[in-house]
N, C-alpha and C positions, 0 to 999 in steps of 0.2 A: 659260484657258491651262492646257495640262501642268503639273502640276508637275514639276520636275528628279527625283523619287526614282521616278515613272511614268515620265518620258522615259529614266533609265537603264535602268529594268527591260526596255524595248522595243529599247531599243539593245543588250544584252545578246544577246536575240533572234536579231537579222539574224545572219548569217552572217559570218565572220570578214575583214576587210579585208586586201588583198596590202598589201606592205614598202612601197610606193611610194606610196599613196594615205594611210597609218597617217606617213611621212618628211612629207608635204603639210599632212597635220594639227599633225603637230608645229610644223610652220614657220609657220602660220598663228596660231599661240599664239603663239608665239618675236614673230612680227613684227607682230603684229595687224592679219591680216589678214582681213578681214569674210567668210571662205565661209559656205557656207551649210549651217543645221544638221542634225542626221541627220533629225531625225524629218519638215522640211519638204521635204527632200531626197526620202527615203523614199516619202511620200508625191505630189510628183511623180512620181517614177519608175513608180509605181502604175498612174497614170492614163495614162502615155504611152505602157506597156508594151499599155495597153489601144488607146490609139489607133495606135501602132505608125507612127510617123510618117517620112516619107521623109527631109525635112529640119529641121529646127532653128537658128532665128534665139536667140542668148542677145545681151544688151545685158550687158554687166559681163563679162571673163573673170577678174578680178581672176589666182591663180594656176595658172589651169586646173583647180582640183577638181571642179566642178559640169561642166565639161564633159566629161572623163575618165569621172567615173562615169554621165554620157548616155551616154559613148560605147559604154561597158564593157555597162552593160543593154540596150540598142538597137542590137546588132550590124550591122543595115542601115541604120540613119544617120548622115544627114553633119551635123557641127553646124558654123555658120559663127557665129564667137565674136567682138566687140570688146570692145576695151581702150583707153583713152588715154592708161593711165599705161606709162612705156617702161617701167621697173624691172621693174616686175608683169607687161607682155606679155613681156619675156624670160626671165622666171622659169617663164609659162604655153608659151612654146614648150620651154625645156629637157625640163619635165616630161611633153607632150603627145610630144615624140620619144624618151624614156625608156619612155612607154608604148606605144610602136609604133603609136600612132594621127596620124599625118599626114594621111595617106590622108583619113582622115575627120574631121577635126578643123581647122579653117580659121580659123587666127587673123588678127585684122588691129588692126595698132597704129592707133586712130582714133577720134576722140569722135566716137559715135554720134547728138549731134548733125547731124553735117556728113558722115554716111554711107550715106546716103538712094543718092545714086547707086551708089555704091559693090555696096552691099547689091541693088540693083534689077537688077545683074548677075545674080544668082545665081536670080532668076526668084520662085518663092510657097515659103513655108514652112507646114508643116503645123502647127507648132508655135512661138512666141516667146516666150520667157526675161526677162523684165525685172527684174534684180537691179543697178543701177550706183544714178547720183545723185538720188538718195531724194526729192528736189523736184520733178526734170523728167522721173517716169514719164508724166505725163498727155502731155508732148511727145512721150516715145518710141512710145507709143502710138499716139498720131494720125500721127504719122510714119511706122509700118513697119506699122499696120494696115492698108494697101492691100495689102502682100504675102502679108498670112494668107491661107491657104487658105480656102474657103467651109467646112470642116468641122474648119478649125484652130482649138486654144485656146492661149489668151492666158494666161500665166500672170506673177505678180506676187507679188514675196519680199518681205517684212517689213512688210507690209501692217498691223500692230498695234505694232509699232515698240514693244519691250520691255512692253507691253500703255499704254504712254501715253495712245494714241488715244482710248482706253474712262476713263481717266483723268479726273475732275472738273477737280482742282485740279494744275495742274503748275508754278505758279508757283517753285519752288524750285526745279527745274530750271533749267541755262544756257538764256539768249537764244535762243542759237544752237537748240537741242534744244526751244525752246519751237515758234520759229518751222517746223521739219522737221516738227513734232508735225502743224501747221495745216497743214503741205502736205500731207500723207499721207493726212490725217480732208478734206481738200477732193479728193481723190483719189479716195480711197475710195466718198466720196459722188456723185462726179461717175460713174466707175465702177456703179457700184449702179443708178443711172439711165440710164445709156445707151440711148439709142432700139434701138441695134441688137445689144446685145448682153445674154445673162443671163449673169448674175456668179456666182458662190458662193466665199463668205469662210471658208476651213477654218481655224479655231485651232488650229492644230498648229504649236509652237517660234516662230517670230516672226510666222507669219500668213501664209498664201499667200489671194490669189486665182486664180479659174479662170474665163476668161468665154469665153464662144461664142458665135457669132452665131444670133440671131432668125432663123431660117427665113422663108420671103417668104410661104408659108402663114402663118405663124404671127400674119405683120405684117398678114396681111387678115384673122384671125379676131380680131384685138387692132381691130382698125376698125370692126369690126361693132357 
């Protein structure tokens, strides 16, 4: 993991953030609410800048930040965003119409559990976001992986969970945070083996993954 005195010096770096996105940040302290950090941020943005994707499935909108700044770098994408907390989807629409992205920006108040159909409107996504409830990525996965693109990656936030995962001993840790630790590290690992997908686990701020699919070439040279 980074450490905080390299992660500020990098954050230093980028380039200076507008009043509206720096007001989000604030409130996100103020309220604690979980967006997501620059450097993992950053570094998606990186990779997607490179795939240049049409569409964008994110699972989590918590207050709209991570979809703003999609929107902000990826000019030609549309990101279609759930939420199922009200408070935080009306906080993510005030902010998404502040920053004049409607157009592109498609929020929908709804636990992405029970949004399969919903989402299956909107056709395949080049690209899917899974940042919400930290237990049922493996669900959200299997659920909206029929949508990805054949050349879409899957990407997944807080994959090392404050560095836990890697953790021996976490007993002192709450219950609750023990039992999140074993879903994540069962995630993780179930992820890592996917028949049909390669993973890569970047330690960058809480952890992302990136998985894409096995090419069918790939799955008959893996048979041989």
């Amino acid at each position: 993991m980074i450490n905080e005195e390299i992660s500020a010096y990098v954050e230093s770096l980028a380039p200076p953030k507008h009043s509206l996105l720096l007001e989000m940040e604030q409130l996100a302290i103020r309220e604690h609410v979980p967006i997501m950090d620059g450097l993992s941020l950053n570094t998606m943005l990186a990779i997607l800048r490179v795939k240049q994707p049409k569409q964008i499935l994110e699972i989590g909108t918590a207050i709209g930040y991570s979809a703003i700044r999609l929107a902000e770098a990826l000019p030609s994408t549309t990101i279609v965003t759930l939420e199922r907390d009200e408070y935080r989807y009306e906080q993510a629409k005030r902010f998404i119409e502040r920053a004049n992205l409607t157009e592109r920006i498609i929020p929908y108040l709804v636990d992405a559990e029970h949004a399969v159909d919903l989402v299956s409107k909107h056709g395949s996504f080049d690209s899917m976001f899974i940042d919400a409830a930290k237990g049922k990525y493996q669900l959200f996965f299997e659920q909206y992986e029929p949508f990805l693109s054949e050349d879409g990656v899957m990407i997944s936030d807080n994959i090392l969970f404050r560095g836990l995962v890697a953790r021996a001993d976490i007993t002192k840790e709450p219950k609750r945070i023990q039992k999140l630790v074993e879903k994540i590290k069962r995630y993780n690992e179930w992820l890592s083996h996917h028949p049909n997908f390669h993973t890569s686990i970047v330690p960058v701020g809480d952890g992302i993954a990136c998985s894409t699919r096995i090419k069918r070439e790939e799955h008959d040279t893996q048979s041989k």
